[in-house]
C-alpha positions, 0 to 999 in steps of 0.5 A: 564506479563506472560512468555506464552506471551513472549515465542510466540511473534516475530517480526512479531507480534511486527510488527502487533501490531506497524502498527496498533497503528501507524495507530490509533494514527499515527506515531508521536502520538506513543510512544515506551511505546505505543507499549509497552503497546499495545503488552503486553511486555516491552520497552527492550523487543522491543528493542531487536527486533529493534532499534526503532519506525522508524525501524518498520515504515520501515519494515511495509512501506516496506512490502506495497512497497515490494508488490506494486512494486512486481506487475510491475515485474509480467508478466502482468505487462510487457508484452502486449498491455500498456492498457492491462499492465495499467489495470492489473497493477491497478487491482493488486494494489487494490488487494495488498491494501485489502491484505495489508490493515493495511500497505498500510494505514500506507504507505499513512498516512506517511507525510515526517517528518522522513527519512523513511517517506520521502524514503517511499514518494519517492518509492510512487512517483516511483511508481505512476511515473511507471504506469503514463508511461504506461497510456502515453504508452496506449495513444500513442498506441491509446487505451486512448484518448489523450485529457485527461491529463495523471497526472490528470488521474493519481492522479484521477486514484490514489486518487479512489484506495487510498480512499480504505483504508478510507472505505474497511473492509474484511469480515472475512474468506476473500470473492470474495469480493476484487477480485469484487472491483479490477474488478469494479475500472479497469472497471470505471477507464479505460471504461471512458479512453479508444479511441473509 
């Protein structure tokens, strides 16, 4: 271990590295000496940081919640037609997914086995519940046919922004390449939904 790497580690880079060894071995499967090994430092030096594993299982589901429900404060998100508010609200879930990609896959692999994993699966819910409103909103406001179930359209609407995670891999340096797959999951999601 050199004091050079101890000196530039922080939270964050412990946080790094803990989501992306929960993410290869899953929560269960990591061990503190897991995380030890994979940020080079020791198992007291982590403690320092946090209480343990689940305090940064925490922190990282946190930061996907934290950013997912930052999206229905925003105004595109509040103000306007619902079907208006519903797409707006999907394209900037797909954009904090490919943002987040490394969280976001950590808060959809989470299985309820601890309490964090079980608060995380509820804020999930919260939020699914959320745009399932607007979605009921846009129907009775005309914009989406009424024929279609709205849980089904929700969890189909979900299970296609969800399965980003199993496949999407930024370019690097970034590239318009996410704002190119919000745009294509808004337009097959809602273009089938939509009130002729």
């Amino acid at each position: 271990m050199t004091t050079a790497k101890r000196d530039t580690y922080t939270p964050e880079t412990l946080l790094t590295v803990a989501v992306r060894v929960f993410n290869e071995r899953g929560y269960d499967g990591t061990s503190m000496e897991h995380l030890s090994k994979a940020a080079g430092i020791s198992k007291s030096s982590i403690y320092h940081h946090v209480a343990g594993k689940e305090e940064l299982l925490r922190r990282a589901v946190s930061r996907a919640l934290d950013g997912l429900f930052g999206i229905l404060e925003e105004t595109g998100a509040i103000q306007g037609r619902a079907i208006v508010r519903v797409e707006y609200v999907t394209r900037r879930t797909v954009e904090v997914l490919t943002a987040e990609l490394p969280y976001v896959t950590l808060l959809l692999r989470v299985r309820g086995n601890t309490r964090t994993e079980r608060w995380a699966l509820e804020r999930r819910r919260e939020f699914d519940q959320r745009v399932s409103e607007l979605l009921k909103a846009a129907v009775a406001e005309g914009d989406l046919r009424a024929d279609v179930d709205i849980r089904l359209a929700t969890r189909l609407l979900f299970g296609m922004v969800n399965s980003l995670v199993e496949w999407y891999r930024p370019q690097p340096g970034g590239s318009p390449e996410a704002e190119q797959l919000a745009d294509t999951v808004v337009r097959l999601a809602f273009e089938g939904m939509r009130a002729a």
